[in-house]
PALO-151719 format. One line per field, with one value per residue (C-alpha): residue number from 1; residue in three letters; x, z negated, y. Coordinates in Angstrom, 3 decimals, always signed. Layout:
# residues N
i: [NUM  ...]
aa: [ALA  ...]
px: [X  ...]
pz: [Z  ...]
py: [Y  ...]
# end
This chain:
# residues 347
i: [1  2  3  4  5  6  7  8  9  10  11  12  13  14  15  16  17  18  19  20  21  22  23  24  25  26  27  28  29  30  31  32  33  34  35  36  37  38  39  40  41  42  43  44  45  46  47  48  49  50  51  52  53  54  55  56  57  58  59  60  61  62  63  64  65  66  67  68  69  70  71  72  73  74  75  76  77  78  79  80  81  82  83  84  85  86  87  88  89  90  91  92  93  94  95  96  97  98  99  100  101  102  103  104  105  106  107  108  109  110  111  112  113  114  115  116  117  118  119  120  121  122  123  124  125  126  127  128  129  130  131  132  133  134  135  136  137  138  139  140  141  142  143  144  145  146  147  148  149  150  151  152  153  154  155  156  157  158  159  160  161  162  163  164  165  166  167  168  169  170  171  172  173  174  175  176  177  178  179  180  181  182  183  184  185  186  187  188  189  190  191  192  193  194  195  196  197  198  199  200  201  202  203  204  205  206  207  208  209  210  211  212  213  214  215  216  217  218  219  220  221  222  223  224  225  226  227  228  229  230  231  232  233  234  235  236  237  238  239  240  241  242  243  244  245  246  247  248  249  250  251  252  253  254  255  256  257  258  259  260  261  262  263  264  265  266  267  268  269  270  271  272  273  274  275  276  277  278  279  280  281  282  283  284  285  286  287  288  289  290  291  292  293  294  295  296  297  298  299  300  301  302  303  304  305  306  307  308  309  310  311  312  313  314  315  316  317  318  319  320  321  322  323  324  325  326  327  328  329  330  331  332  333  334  335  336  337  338  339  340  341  342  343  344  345  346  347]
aa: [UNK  UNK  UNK  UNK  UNK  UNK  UNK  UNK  UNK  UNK  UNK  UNK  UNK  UNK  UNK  UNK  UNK  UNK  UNK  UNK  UNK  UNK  UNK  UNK  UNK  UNK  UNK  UNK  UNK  UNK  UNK  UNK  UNK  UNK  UNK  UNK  UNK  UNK  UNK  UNK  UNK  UNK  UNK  UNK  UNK  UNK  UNK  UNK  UNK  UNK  UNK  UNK  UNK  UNK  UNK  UNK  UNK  UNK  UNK  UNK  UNK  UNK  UNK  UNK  UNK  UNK  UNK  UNK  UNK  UNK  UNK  UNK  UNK  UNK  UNK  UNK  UNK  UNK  UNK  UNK  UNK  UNK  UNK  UNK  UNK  UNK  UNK  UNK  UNK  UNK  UNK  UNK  UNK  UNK  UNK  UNK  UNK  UNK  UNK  UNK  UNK  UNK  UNK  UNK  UNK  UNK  UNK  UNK  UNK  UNK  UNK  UNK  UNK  UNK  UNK  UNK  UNK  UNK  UNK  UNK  UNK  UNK  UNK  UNK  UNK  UNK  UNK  UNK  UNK  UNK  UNK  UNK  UNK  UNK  UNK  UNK  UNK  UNK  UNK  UNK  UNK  UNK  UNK  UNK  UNK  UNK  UNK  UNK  UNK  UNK  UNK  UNK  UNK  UNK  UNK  UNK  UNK  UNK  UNK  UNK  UNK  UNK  UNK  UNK  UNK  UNK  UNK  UNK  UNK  UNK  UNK  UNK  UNK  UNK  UNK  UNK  UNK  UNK  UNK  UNK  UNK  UNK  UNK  UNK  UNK  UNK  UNK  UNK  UNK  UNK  UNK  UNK  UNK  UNK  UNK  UNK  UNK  UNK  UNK  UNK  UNK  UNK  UNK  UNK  UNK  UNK  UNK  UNK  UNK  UNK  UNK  UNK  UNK  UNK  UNK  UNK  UNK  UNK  UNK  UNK  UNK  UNK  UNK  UNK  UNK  UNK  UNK  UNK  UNK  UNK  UNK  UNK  UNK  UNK  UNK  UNK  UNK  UNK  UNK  UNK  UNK  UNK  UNK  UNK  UNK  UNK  UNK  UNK  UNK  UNK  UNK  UNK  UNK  UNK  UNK  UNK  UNK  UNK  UNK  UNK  UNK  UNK  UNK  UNK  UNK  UNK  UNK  UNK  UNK  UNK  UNK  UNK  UNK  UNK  UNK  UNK  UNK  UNK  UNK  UNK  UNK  UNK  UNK  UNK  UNK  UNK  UNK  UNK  UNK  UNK  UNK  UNK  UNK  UNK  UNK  UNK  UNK  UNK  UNK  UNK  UNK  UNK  UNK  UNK  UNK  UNK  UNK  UNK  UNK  UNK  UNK  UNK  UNK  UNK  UNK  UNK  UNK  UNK  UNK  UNK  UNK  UNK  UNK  UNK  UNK  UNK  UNK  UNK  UNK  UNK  UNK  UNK  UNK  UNK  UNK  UNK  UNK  UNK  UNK  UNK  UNK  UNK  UNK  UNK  UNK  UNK  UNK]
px: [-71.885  -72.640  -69.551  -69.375  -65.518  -65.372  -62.173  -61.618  -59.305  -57.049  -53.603  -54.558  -58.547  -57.192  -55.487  -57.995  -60.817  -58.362  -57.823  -61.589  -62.747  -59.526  -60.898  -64.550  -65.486  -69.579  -69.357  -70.900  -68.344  -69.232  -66.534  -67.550  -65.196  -64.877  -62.481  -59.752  -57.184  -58.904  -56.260  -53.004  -52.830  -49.298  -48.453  -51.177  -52.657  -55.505  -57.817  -58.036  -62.180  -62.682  -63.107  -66.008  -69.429  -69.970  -68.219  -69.880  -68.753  -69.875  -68.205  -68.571  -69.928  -73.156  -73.918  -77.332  -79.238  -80.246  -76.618  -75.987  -78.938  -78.718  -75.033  -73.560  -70.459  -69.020  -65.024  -64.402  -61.138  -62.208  -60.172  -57.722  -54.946  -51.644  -50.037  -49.278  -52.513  -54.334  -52.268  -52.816  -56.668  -57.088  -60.979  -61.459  -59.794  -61.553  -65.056  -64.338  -62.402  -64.056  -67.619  -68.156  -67.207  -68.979  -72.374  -71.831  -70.886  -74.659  -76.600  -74.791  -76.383  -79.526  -79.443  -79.366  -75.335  -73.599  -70.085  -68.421  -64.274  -62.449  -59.479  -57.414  -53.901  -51.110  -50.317  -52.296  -49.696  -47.537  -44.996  -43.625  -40.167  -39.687  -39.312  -41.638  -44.428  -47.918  -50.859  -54.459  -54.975  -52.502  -52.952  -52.134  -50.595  -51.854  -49.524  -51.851  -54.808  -54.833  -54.083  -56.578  -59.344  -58.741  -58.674  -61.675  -63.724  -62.722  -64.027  -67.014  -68.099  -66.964  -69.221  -72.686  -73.998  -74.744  -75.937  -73.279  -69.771  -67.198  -63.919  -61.446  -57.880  -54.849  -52.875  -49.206  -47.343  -48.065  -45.922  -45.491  -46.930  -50.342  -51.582  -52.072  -49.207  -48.052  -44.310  -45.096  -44.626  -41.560  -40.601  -41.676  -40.260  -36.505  -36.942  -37.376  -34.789  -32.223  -33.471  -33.793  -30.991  -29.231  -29.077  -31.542  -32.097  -32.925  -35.143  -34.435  -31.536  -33.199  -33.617  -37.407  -39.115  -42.175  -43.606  -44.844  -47.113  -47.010  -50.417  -51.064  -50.710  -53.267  -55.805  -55.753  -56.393  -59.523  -60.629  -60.376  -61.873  -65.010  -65.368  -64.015  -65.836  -68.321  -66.934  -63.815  -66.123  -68.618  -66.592  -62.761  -59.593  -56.124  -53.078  -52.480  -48.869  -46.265  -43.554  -40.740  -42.183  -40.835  -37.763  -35.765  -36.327  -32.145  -32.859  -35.350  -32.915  -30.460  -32.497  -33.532  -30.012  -29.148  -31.136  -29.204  -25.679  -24.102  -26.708  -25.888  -27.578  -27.855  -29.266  -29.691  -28.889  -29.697  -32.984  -35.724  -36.371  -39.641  -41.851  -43.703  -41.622  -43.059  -42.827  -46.446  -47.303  -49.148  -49.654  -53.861  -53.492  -51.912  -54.385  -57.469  -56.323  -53.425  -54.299  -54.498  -50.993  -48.437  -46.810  -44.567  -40.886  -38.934  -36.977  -40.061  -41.388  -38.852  -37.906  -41.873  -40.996  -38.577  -39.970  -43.109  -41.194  -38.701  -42.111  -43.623  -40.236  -39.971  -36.691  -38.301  -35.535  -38.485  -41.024  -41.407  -43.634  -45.521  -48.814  -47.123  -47.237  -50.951  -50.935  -49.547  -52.266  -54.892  -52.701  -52.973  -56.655  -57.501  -54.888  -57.194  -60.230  -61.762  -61.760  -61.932  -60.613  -63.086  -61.938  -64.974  -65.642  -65.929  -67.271]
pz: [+170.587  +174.480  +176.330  +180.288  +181.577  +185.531  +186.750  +184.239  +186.639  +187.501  +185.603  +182.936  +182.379  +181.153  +178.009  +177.105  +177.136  +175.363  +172.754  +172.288  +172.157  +169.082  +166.778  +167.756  +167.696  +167.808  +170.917  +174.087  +176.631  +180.019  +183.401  +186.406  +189.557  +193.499  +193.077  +195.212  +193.014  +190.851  +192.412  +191.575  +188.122  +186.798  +183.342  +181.590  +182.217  +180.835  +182.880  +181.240  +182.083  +179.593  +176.452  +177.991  +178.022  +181.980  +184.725  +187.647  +191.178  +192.129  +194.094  +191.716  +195.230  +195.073  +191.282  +190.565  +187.091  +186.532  +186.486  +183.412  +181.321  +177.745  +177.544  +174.557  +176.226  +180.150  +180.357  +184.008  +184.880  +188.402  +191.176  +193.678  +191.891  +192.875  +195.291  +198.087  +198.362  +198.205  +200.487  +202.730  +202.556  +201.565  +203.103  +200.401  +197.566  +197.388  +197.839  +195.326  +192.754  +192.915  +194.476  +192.691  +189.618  +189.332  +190.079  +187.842  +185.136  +185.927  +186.148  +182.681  +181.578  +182.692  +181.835  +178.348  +177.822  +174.892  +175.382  +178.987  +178.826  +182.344  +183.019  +184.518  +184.976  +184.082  +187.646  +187.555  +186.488  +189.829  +189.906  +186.339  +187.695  +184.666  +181.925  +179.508  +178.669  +179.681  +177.454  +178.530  +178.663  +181.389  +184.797  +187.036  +190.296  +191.815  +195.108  +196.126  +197.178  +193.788  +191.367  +193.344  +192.969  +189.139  +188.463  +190.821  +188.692  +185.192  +186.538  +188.231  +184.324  +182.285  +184.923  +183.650  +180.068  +181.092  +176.925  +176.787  +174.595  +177.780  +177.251  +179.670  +179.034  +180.875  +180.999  +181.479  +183.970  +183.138  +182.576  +180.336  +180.792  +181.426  +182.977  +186.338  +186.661  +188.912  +190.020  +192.045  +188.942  +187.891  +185.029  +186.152  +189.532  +187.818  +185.629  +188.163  +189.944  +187.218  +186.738  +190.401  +192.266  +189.591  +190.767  +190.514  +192.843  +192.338  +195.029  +194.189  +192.365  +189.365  +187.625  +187.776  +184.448  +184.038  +180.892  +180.299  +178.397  +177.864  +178.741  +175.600  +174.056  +177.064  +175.547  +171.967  +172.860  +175.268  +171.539  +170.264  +172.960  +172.495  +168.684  +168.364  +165.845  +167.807  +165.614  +168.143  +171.559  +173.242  +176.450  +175.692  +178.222  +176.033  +177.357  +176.306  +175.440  +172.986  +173.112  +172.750  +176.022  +178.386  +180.352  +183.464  +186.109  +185.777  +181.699  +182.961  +185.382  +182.949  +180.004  +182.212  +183.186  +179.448  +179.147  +181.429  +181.202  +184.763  +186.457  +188.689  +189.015  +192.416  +192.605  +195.804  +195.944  +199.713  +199.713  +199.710  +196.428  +194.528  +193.935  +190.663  +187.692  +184.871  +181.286  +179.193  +175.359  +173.757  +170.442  +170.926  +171.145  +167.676  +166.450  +167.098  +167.128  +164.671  +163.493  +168.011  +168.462  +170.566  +168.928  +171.800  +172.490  +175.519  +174.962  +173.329  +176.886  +178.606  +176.988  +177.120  +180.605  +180.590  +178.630  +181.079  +184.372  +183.265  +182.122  +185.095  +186.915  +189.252  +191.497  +195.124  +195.781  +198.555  +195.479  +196.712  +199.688  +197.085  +195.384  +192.678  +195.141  +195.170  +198.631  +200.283  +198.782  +200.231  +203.871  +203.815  +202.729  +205.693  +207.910  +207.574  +207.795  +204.886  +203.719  +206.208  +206.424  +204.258  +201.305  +202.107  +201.787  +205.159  +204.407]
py: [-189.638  -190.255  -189.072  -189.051  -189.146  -188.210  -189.285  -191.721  -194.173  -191.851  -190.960  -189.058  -191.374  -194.188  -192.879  -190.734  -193.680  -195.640  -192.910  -191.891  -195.699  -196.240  -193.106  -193.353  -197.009  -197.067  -193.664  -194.625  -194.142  -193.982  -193.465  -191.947  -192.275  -192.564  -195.418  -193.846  -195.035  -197.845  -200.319  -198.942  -200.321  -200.661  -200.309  -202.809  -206.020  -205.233  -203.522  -199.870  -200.038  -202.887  -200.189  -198.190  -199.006  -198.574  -197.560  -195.608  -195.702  -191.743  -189.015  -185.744  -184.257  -186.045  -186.468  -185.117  -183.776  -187.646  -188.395  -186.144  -187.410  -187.898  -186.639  -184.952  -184.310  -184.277  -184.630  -183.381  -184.792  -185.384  -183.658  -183.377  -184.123  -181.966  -179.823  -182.022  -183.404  -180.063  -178.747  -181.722  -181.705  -178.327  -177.264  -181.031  -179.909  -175.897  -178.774  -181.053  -178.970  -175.960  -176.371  -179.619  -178.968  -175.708  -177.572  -180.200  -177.931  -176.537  -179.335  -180.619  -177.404  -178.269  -181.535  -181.058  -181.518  -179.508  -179.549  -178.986  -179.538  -178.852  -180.332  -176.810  -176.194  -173.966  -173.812  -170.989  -169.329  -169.415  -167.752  -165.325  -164.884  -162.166  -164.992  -164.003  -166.706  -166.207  -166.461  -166.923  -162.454  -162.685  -162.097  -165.542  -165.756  -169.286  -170.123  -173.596  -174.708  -177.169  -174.009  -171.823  -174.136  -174.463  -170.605  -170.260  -172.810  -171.253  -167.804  -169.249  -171.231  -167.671  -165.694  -167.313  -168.076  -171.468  -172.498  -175.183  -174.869  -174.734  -175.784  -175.299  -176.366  -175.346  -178.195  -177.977  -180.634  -184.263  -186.637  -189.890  -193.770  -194.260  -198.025  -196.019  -194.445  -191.725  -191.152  -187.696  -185.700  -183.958  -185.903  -189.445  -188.588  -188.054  -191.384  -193.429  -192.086  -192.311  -196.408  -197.590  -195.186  -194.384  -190.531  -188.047  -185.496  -181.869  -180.315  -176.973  -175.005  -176.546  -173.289  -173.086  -173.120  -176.176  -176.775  -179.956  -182.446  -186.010  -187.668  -188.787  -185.241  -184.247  -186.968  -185.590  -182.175  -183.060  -185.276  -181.679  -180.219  -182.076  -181.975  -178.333  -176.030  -174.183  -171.134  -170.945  -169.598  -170.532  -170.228  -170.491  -171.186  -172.210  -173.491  -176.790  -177.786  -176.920  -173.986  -176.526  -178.345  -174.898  -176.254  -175.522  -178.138  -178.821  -179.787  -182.083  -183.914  -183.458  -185.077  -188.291  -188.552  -189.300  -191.840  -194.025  -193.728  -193.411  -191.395  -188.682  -185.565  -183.401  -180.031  -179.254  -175.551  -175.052  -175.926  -173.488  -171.460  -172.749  -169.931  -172.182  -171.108  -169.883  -170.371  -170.418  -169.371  -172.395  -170.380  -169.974  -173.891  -173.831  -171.541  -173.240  -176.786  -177.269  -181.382  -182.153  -180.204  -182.825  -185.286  -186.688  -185.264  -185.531  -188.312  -190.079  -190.000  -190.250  -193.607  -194.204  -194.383  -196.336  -198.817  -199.067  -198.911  -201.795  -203.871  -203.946  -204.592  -201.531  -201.861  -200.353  -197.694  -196.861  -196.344  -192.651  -194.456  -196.619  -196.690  -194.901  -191.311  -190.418  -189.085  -192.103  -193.953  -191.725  -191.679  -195.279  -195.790  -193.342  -195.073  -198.195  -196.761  -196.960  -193.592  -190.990  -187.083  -185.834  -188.186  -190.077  -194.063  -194.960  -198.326]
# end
């Protein structure tokens, strides 16, 4: 099995190389990635890049047909990675996300590839005030630039019979230790407050529902993803997650609060109502892949967390301006020069 991983040094990359190299020992393995965040290692010494075969330095914008040759498989976890950056570089994210992806997706086609798995999002979803958990025949309601652009790519790969097995899985909110980690997600964000500030603070009235999913759960359903039975659709979109993973933002904080006696939880109920609440249905996901369902609980990652952040010795009650927060890594690469507005190398 020749597998191409886009993305692969990003959050979510590492663990899933890690995972595919463990269970299939003698697969070629090869990442594909602009490098934007290849430095901001943090929870391994080990260099995650050490258990593929080769690592490509490519911007998904300028791949051509010769770059997908003689791939079974093409894991697209390439993007824009969350709301404040898409809303930041928004004309960049629709380019990347959406008109990248799409065109890879075709020449992958073209180029012979059999299995296409997209990395979407159950921020699709927006906003499902009503309570009721959506399933994939729902109708979504995306309120960024980031959820756009994934809804716009799943209805540009259903539109065309492109002769590959499309996968496209609607992840729910990331979270959990990965050796690049990122603290501008819900989850992580409240751990780290609870360990360095002891306090964790609630942007919201904290009754918005997320669910979630711990990284590692992410990696063994895109393992499923590419060794499905064909049997299941040629093009399918699940939700990937578990029912048990729906919570209210406030059970979050008040879960990582636990973990460290002491730690004090604000919920600021003046600040402007979040629109992104909704609760999701992950029982197609149990249907079609009941031996990849996740494994991990909350407190499983949330002391997975803990574990990892008091490893690498994180104590910068300024770590919201850190490496750790994607877009400040991005502000300061363009700050320097070295990548410019249009998420370019500038070198």
């Amino acid at each position: 099995m020749r597998v191409l991983i886009t993305g692969n040094m990003g959050y979510v990359g590492p663990v899933v190389t890690q995972l595919l190299r463990r269970n299939y020992p003698n697969a070629c393995l090869v990442g594909l990635d602009a490098g934007w965040f290849a430095h901001c290692l943090t929870a391994s010494a080990i260099l995650p890049e050490t258990c593929i075969d080769e690592q490509r330095f490519r911007d998904t914008r300028w791949l051509s047909e010769r770059d997908l040759e003689g791939f079974e498989a093409v894991i697209h976890l390439a993007a824009v990675s969350n709301d404040p950056i898409g809303n930041r570089f928004e004309r960049v994210t629709n380019e990347i996300n959406f008109v990248a992806s799409v065109r890879l997706a075709r020449m992958a086609a073209s180029a012979g590839v059999r299995r296409f798995v997209f990395a979407s999002s159950c921020s699709i979803y927006g906003s499902a005030g009503d309570g009721q958990a959506r399933t994939e025949a729902d109708p979504v309601f995306p309120l960024t630039p980031y959820a756009r652009s994934k809804i716009a790519t799943e209805e540009a790969l259903a539109a065309t019979d492109l002769g590959m097995e499309i996968t496209c899985l609607r992840f729910a909110t990331a979270c959990g230790i990965s050796p690049r980690l990122r603290l501008d997600l819900v989850l992580n964000d409240f751990v780290a407050g609870a360990l360095i500030q002891g306090e964790i603070t609630v942007l919201s009235d904290g009754s918005p529902w997320r669910p979630l999913i711990d990284v590692r759960d992410m990696a063994r359903a895109i393992e499923w993803a590419i060794t499905r039975d064909s049997l299941s659709g040629k093009f399918i979109k699940v939700n990937v997650g578990a029912n048990r993973w729906n919570f209210q933002v406030r059970e979050l904080a008040e879960a990582a609060a636990r973990a460290i006696p002491g730690t004090r939880v604000s919920i600021l109920d003046t600040a402007p109502a979040d629109k992104r609440s909704y609760k999701v249905d992950f029982g197609l996901f149990e249907r079609l892949a009941p031996d990849f369902q996740p494994q991990e609980t909350l407190d499983s990652t949330i002391n997975g967390l803990l574990k990892g952040l008091q490893t690498i010795g994180l104590a910068d009650k300024n770590y919201r301006q850190s490496d750790l927060i994607r877009l400040k890594v991005l502000d300061r690469l363009i700050e320097s020069g070295d990548l410019n507005e249009e998420l370019k190398w500038a070198l």
